[in-house]
Structures are given as C-alpha cells and as structure tokens.
Residue frames relative to the residue before (quaternion, step in Angstrom):
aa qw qx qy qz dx dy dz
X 1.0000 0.0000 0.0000 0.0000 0.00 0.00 0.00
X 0.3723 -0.7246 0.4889 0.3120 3.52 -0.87 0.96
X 0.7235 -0.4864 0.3977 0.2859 3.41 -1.53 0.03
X 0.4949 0.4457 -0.3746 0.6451 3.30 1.50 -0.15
X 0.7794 0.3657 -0.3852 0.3322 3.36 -0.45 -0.94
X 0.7091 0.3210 -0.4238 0.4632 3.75 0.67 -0.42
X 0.5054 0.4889 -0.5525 0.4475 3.85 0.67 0.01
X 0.6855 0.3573 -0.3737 0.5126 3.91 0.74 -0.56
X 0.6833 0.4878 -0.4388 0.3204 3.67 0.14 0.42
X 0.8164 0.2596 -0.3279 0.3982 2.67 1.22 -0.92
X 0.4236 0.6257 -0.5071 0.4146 3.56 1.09 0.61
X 0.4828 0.4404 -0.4504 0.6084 3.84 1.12 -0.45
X 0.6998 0.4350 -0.4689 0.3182 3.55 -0.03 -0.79
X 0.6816 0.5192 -0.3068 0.4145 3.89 0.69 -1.48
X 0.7222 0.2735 -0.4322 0.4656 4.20 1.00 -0.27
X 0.5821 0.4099 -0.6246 0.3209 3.42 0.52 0.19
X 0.7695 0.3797 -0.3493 0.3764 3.62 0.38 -0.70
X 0.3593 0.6175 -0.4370 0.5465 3.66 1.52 0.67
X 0.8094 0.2805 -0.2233 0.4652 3.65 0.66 -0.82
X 0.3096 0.8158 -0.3111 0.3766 3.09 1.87 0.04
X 0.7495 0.4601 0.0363 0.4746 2.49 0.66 -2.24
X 0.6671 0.5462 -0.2574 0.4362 3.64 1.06 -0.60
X 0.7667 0.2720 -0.2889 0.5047 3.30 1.21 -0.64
X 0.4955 0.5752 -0.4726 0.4476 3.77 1.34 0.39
X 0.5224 0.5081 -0.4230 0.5385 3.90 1.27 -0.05
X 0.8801 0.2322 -0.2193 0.3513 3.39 0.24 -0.91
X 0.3071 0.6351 -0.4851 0.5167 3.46 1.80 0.62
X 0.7560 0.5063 -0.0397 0.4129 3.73 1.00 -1.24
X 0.3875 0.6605 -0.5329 0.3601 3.59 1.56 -0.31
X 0.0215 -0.6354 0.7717 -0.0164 3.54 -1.39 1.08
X 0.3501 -0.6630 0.6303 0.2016 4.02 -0.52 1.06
X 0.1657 -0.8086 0.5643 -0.0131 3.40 -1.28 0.60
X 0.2158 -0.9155 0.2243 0.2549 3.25 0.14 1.33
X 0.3960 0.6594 -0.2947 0.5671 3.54 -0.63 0.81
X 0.6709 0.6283 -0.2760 0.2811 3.20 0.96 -1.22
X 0.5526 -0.6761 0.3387 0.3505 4.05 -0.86 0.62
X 0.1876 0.7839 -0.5713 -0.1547 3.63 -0.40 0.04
X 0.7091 -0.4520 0.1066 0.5306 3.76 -0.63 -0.22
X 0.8591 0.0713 -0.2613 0.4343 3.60 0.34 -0.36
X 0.7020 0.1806 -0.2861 0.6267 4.04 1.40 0.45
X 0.5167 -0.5712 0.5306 0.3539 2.99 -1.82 -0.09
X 0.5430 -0.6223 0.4302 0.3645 3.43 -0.73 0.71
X 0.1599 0.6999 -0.6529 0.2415 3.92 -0.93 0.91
X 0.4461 -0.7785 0.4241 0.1230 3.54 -0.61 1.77
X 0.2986 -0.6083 0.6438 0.3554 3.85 -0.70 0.72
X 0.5152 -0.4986 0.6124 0.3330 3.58 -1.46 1.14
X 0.5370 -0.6187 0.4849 0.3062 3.49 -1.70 1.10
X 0.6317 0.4708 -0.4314 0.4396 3.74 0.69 -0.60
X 0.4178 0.5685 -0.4631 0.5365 4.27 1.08 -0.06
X 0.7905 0.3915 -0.3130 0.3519 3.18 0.05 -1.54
X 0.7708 0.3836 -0.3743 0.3445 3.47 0.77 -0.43
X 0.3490 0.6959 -0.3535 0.5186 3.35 1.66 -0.69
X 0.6852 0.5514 -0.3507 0.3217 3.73 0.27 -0.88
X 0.7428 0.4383 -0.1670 0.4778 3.07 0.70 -2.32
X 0.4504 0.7260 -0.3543 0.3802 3.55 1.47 -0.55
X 0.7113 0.4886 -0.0978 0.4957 3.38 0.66 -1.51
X 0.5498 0.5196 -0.2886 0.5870 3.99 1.40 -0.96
X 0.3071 -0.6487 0.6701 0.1891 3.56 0.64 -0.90
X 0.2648 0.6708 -0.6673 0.1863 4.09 0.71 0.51
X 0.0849 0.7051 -0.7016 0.0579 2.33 -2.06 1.03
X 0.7259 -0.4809 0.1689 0.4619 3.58 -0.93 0.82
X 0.6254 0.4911 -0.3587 0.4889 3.71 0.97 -0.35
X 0.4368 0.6855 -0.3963 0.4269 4.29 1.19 -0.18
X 0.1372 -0.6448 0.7313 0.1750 3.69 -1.38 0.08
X 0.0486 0.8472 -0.4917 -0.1953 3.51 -0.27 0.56
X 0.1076 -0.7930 0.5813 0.1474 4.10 -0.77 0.34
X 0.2062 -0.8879 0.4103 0.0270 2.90 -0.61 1.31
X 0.3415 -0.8496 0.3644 0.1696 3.72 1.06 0.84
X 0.8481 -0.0114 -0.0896 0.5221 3.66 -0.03 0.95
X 0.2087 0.9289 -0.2928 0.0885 3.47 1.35 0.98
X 0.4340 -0.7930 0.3950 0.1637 3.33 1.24 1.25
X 0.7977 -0.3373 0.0006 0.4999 3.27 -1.02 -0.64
X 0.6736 -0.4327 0.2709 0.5344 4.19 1.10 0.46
X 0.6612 0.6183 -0.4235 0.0341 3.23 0.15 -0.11
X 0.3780 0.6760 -0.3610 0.5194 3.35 1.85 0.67
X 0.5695 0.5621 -0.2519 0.5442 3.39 1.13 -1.31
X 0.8637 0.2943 -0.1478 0.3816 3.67 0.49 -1.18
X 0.4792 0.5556 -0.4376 0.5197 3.45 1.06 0.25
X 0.8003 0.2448 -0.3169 0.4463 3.53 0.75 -0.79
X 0.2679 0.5974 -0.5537 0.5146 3.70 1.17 0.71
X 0.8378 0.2993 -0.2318 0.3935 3.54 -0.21 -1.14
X 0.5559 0.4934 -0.4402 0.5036 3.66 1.32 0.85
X 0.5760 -0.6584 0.2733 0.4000 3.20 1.47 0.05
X 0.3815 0.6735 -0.4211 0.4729 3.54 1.83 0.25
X 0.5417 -0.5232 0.6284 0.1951 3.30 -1.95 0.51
X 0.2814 0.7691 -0.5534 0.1520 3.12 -0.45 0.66
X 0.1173 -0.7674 0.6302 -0.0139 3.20 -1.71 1.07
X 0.3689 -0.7034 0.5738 0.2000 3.65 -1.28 1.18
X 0.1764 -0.8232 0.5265 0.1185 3.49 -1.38 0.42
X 0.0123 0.8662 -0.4132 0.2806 3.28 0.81 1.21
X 0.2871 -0.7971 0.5155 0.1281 3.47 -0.80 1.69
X 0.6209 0.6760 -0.2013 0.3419 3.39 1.21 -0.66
X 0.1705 -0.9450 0.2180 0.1743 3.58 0.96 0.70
X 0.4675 0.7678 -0.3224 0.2965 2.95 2.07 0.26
X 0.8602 0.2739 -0.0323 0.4289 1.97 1.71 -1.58
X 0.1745 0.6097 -0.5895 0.5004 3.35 1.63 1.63
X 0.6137 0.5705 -0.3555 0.4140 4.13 0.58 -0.37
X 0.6027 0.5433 -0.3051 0.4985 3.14 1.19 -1.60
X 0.7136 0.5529 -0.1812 0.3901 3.46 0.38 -1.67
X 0.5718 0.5379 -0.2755 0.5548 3.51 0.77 -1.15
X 0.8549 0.1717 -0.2642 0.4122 4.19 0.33 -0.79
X 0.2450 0.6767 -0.5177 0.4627 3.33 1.82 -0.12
X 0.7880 0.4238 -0.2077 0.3953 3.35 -0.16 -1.73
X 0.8092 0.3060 -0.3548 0.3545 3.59 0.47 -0.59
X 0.4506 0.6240 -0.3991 0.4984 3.56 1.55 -0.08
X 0.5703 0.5657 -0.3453 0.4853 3.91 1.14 -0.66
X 0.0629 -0.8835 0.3856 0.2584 3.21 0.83 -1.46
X 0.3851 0.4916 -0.4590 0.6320 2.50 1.19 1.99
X 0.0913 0.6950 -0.6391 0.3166 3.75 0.58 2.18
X 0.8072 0.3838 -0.3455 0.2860 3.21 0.17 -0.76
X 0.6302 0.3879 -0.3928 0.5460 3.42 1.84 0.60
X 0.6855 0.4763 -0.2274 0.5015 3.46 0.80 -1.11
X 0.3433 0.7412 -0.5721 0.0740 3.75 -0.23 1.24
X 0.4500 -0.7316 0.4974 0.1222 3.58 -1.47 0.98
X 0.0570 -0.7524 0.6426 0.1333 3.97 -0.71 0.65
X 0.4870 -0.5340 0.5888 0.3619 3.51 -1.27 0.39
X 0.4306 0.7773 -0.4354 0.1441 3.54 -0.46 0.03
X 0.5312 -0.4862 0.5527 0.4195 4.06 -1.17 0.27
X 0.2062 -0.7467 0.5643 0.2856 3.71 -1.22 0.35
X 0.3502 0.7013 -0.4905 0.3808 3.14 1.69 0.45
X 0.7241 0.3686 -0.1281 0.5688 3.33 0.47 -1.34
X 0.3433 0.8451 -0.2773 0.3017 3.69 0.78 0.26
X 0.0920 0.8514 -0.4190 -0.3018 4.15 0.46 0.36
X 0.4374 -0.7145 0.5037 0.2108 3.67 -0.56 0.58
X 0.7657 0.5568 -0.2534 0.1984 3.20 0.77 -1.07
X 0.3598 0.5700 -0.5433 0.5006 3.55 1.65 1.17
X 0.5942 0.5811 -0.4578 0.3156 3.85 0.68 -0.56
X 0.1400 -0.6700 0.7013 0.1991 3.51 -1.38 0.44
X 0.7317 0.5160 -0.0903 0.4361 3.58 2.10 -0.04
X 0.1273 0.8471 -0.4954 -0.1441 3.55 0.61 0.18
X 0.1734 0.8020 -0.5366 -0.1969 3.58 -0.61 -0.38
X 0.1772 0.8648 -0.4678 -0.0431 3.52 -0.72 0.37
X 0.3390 -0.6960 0.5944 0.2174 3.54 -1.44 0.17
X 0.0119 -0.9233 0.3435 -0.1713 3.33 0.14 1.19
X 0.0664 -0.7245 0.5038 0.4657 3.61 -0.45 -0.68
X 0.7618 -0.4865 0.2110 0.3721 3.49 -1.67 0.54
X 0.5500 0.6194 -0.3939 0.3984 3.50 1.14 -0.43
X 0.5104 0.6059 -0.2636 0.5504 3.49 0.80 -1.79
X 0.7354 0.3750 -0.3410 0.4497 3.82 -0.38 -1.69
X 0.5252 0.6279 -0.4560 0.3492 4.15 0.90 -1.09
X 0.7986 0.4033 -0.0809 0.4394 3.34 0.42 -2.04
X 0.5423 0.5282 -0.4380 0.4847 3.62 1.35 -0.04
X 0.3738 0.8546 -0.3352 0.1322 3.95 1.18 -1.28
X 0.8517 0.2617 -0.0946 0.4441 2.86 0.30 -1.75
X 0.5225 0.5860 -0.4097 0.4645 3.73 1.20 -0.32
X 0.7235 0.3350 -0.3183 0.5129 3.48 0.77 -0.86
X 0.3196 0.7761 -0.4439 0.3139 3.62 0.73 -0.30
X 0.7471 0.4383 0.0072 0.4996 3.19 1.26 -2.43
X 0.6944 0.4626 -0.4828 0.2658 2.98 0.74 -0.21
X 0.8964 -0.1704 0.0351 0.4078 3.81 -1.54 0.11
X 0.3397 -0.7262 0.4341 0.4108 4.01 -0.22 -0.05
X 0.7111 0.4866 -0.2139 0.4602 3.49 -0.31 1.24
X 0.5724 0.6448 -0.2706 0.4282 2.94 1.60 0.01
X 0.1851 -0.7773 0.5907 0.1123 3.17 -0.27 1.20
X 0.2528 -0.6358 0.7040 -0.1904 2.62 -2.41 1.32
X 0.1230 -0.8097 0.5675 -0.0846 3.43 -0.45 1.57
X 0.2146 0.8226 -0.5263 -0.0170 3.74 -0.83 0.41
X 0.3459 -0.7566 0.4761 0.2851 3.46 -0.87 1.02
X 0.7889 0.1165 -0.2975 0.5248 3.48 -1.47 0.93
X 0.8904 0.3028 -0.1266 0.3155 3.13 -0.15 -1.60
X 0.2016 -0.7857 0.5814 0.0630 3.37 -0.47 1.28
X 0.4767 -0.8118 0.3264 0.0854 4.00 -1.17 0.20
X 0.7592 -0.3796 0.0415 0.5270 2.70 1.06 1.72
X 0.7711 -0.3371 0.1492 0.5192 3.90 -1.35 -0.69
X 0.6984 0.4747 -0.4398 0.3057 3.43 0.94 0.62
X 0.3821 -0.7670 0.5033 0.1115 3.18 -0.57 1.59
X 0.6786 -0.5903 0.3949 0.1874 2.42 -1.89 1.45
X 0.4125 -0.7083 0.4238 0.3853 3.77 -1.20 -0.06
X 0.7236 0.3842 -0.0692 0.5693 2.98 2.08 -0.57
X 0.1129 -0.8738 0.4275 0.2024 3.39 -1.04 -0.15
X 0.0002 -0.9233 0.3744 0.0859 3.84 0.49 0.07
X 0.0213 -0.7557 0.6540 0.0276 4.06 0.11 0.96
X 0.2288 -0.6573 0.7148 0.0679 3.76 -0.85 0.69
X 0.3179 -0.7153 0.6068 0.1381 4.32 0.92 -0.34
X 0.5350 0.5385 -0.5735 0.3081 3.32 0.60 1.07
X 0.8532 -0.2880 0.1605 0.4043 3.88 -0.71 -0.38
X 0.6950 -0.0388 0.2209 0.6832 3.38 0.54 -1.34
X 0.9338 0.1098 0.0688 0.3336 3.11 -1.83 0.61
X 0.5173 0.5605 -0.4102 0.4999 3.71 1.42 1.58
X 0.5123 0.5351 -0.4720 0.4780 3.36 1.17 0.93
X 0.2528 -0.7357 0.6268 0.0437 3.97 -1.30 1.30
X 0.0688 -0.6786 0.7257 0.0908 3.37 -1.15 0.76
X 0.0767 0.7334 -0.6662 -0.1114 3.19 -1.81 0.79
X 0.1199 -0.7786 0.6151 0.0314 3.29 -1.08 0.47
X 0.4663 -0.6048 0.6450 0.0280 3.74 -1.02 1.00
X 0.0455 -0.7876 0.6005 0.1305 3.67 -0.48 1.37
X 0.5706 -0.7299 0.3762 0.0128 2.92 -1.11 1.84
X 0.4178 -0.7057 0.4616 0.3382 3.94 -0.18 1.20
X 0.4392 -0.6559 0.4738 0.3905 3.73 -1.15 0.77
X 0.0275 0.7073 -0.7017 -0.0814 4.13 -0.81 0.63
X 0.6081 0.5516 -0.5681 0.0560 3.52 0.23 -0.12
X 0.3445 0.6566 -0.5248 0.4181 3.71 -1.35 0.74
X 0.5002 -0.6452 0.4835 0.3158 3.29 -1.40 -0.01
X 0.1093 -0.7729 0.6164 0.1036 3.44 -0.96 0.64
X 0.5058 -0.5587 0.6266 0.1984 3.57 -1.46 0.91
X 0.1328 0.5736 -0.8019 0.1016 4.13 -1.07 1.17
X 0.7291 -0.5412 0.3541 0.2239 2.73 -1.88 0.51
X 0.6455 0.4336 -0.3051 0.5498 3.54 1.69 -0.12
X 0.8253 -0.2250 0.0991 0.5083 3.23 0.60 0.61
X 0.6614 -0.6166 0.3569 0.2344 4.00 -0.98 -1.33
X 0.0192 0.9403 -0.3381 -0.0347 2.87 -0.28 1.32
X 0.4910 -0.7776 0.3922 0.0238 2.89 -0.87 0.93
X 0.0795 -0.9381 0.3364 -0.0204 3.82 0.19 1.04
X 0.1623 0.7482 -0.6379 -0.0834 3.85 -0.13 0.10
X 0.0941 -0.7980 0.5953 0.0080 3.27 -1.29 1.07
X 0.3113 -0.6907 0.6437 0.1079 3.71 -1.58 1.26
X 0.8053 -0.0917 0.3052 0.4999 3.27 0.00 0.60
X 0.7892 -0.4444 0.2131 0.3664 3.87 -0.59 -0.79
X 0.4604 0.4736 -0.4915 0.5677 2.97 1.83 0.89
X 0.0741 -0.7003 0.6987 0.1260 3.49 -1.66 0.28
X 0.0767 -0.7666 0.6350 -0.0568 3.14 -1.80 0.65
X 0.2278 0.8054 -0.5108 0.1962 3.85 -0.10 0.27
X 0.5040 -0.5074 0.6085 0.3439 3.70 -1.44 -0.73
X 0.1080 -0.5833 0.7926 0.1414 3.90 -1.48 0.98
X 0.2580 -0.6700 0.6956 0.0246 3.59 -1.02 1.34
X 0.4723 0.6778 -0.5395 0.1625 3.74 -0.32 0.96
X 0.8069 0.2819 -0.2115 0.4741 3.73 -1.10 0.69
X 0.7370 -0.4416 0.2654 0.4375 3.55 1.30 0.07
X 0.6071 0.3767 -0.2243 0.6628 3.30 1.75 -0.36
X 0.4707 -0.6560 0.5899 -0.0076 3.02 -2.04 0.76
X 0.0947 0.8765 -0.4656 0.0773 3.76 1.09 0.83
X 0.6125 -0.5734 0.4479 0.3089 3.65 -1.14 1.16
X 0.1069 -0.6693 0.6793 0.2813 3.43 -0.93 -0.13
X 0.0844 -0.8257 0.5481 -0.1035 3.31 -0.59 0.88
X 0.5817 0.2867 -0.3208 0.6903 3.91 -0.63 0.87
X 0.4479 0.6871 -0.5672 -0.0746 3.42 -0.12 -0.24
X 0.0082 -0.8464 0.5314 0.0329 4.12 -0.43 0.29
X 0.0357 -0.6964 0.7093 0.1035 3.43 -1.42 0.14
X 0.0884 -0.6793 0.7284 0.0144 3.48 -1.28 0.70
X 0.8298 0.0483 0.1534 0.5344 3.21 -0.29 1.00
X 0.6384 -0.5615 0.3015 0.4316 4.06 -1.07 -0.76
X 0.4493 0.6031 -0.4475 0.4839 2.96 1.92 0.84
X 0.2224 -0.7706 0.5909 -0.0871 3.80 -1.05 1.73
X 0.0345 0.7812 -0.6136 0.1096 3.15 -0.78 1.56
X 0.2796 0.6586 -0.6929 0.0895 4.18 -1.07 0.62
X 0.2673 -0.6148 0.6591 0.3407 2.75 -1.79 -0.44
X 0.0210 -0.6515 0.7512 0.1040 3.45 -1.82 0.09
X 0.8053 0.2620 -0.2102 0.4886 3.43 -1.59 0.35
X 0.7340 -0.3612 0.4811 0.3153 3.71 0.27 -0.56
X 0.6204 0.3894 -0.3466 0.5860 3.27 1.60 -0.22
X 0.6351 -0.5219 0.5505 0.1458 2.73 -2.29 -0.06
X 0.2152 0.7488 -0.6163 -0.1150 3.63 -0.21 0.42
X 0.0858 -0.6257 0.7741 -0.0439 3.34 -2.13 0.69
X 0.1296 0.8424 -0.4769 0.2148 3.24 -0.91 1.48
X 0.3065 -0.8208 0.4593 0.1459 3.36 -1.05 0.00
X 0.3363 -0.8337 0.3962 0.1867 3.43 -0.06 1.34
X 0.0090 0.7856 -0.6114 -0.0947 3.77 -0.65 0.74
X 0.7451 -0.4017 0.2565 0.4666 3.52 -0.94 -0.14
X 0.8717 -0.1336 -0.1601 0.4434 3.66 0.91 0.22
X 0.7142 0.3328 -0.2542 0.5608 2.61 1.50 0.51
X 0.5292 -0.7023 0.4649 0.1025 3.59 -1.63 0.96
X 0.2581 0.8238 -0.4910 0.1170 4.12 -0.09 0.50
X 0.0418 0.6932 -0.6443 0.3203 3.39 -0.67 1.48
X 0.4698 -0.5967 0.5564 0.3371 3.25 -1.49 -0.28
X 0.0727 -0.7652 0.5928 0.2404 4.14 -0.93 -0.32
X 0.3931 -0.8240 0.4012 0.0738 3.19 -1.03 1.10
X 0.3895 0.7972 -0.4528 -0.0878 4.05 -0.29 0.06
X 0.6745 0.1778 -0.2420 0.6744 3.21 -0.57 1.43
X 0.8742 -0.2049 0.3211 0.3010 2.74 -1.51 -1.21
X 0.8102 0.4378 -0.1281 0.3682 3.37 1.47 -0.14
X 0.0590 0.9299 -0.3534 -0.0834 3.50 0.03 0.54
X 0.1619 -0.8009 0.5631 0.1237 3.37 -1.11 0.36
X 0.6397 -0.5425 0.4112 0.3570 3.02 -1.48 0.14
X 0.1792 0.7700 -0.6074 0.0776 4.39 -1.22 0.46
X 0.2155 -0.5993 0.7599 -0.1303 2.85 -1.49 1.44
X 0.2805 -0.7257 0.6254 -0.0595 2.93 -1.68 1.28
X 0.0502 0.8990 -0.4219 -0.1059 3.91 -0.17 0.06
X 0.0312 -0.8109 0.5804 0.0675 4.18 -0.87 0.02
C-alpha cells in the first residue's frame, strides 16, 4: 500500500469515527439542572405547571403555541398532545436534539417542533400562545414586542410575572418552588379619542385597564370600570353599560341602561 493511500484511509477512517463520536454525545445529552445557557439557567417547569399553564391559555388544536426558552420540550410537547401546533425556541442546541427525540419518542414531531435560535431576534407574531419561564428582566425586554403582537393573544409565565403590568390571572398550585402561573391577554390599542354617535370619547389606556371621559349631551361623564380582554371592550359611563368589540378603527357592541339596550359603535 502506498503512502498516500494509507494517509487517505486513515483520515476517512478519523471522520467517520469523528462523526461517530459526535452523534454518541448528542445521543447522550443529559441536561443538568441549574445548568448555564445564554440568558438563564436551565430549571424544569414542574409537569403539573406545565399543564396548569396550557390550562389557563385554554389550548386547543386550533392554537400555535411558542414556547420561549424550551429546554428539554416538555411545554412544546404537552401542548402537541392537545392537538396544538407548537414550537420551542431554544438557544442551546443540545437541548433542541434532546427536545427534537423527546418529541419524537412522545409521538407528537410532526407537531411539536424546536429551532435553535435567540428569542430576541425571534418573530412571535404566528403565536396565538406564548408561554415562558423566564426571569423578570428578560420578560421586561420581551414587553413591548409582545405588547404588538395580535389582540388576544394569550401569554402564560411561570413565577416571573412582568413588571407594572398585571396579570389577568393567577394560578398557586402550593407546591415548593416555582408553582405560581401568570396570564395576561394582549390588550387591543384604544387609546385616543373616538367619534360615537352621542358625542366623544375619550380613552387613556394602562395596559388593560381604561379610564377617560364620554362627552355627550353637554356633560362630560367618567368612564369608569374600564377593561379590555383581548379586542373585547367593556366600561361604563353615565349609568350605562358598555360592551364592545375593538376593530381596527372602529368600536361595535351594544350599551345597556336599565332594562334597555341598544346597539353603539364608536370610530377614529
């Protein structure tokens, strides 16, 4: 045998047992909890959370869910096996592998898929689901993206909840560590003035509370209760009832006083 040919074998030989060796590490990834990744350490949501969560979202096979830092999958794959789409976003690329056979050992791959990827850099705006396990800082710098996203999208997070904007929900399960859910309903954008057929109203919004002035008949009545859940808009003013739907510029629902209602729409 010449001296070439055995330098070319045994270099064929060193990448097969190089890729050998590569796919016996990642055949072998065990996560460790605690462990560093880029912007938390890695620490499992308890499985009764995870279900408590999607519980609280209300998934259902018609949902996309993204699950924002999705360790070893088991958020991603619980809401597979409700029949939901659902995808993990996970910088750690082991533990997109882990997740990736997690998911096919579940047998629920051909819903439950995982991308290596920053969720910084990350678009959201296919979820009707977010869930995540985060810390409060991260959830801060996440805010205003989710903020934008669709009205109505719902967003679950264990422990860590996101600053001055209260949750719609709350969920204690009363175990040890790390058994408390926040949800929260992203709220349609109404602040501004809107034109109604009694006159003007006027709207400042925090998040999912509202508060402002209905300017009709010469008077200036508080609005008071005000709420949004999503693009669905409820106060009162004057004694009445409003209940509405938010559309892109315009408001339509019914208002209620006493015993009588009618229909009202609002517009900008």
């Amino acid at each position: 045998m010449t001296a070439w040919r055995f330098a070319r074998r045994w270099s064929v030989a060193l990448a097969v047992l190089a890729v050998s060796a590569g796919v016996y590490a990642q055949a072998t990834f065990t996560p460790e909890v605690g462990q560093q990744g880029k912007d938390v350490v890695w620490v499992p949501t308890p499985e009764e959370l995870v279900q408590k969560m999607l519980d609280m979202a209300k998934v259902t096979p018609k949902d996309f869910v993204m699950d924002l830092g999705s360790g070893d999958g088991r958020t991603v794959i619980a809401a597979a096996k409700r029949g939901a789409r659902a995808l993990g976003i996970e910088y750690n690329p082991d533990m997109v592998e882990l997740s990736r056979r997690n998911a096919e050992q579940a047998g629920v791959s051909q819903r439950a898929k995982f991308e290596q990827s920053d969720l910084f850099k990350t678009d959201l705006s296919r979820a009707t689901v977010i869930t995540m396990f985060l810390l409060t800082d991260i959830n801060l710098r996440l805010r205003p993206t989710i903020l934008g996203l669709k009205p109505g999208t719902r967003v679950v997070s264990n422990t860590f909840r996101m600053g001055d904007w209260e949750p719609d929900e709350t969920a204690e399960l009363g175990c040890s560590s790390y058994c408390t859910a926040y949800f929260w309903i992203v709220p349609a954008r109404v602040e501004g003035t809107w034109k109604t057929g009694q006159g003007e109203l006027a709207l400042r919004q925090k998040y999912q509370t509202l508060s402002g002035t209905l300017s009709t008949g010469g008077k200036s009545l508080p609005v008071q209760r005000g709420k949004l859940r999503g693009d669905q808009i409820s106060f009162t003013a004057g004694g009445a009832e409003y209940r509405g739907r938010v559309g892109d510029k315009v408001i339509e629902g019914t208002v209620k006083t006493g015993a009588k209602s009618e229909s009202w729409k609002a517009s900008r």
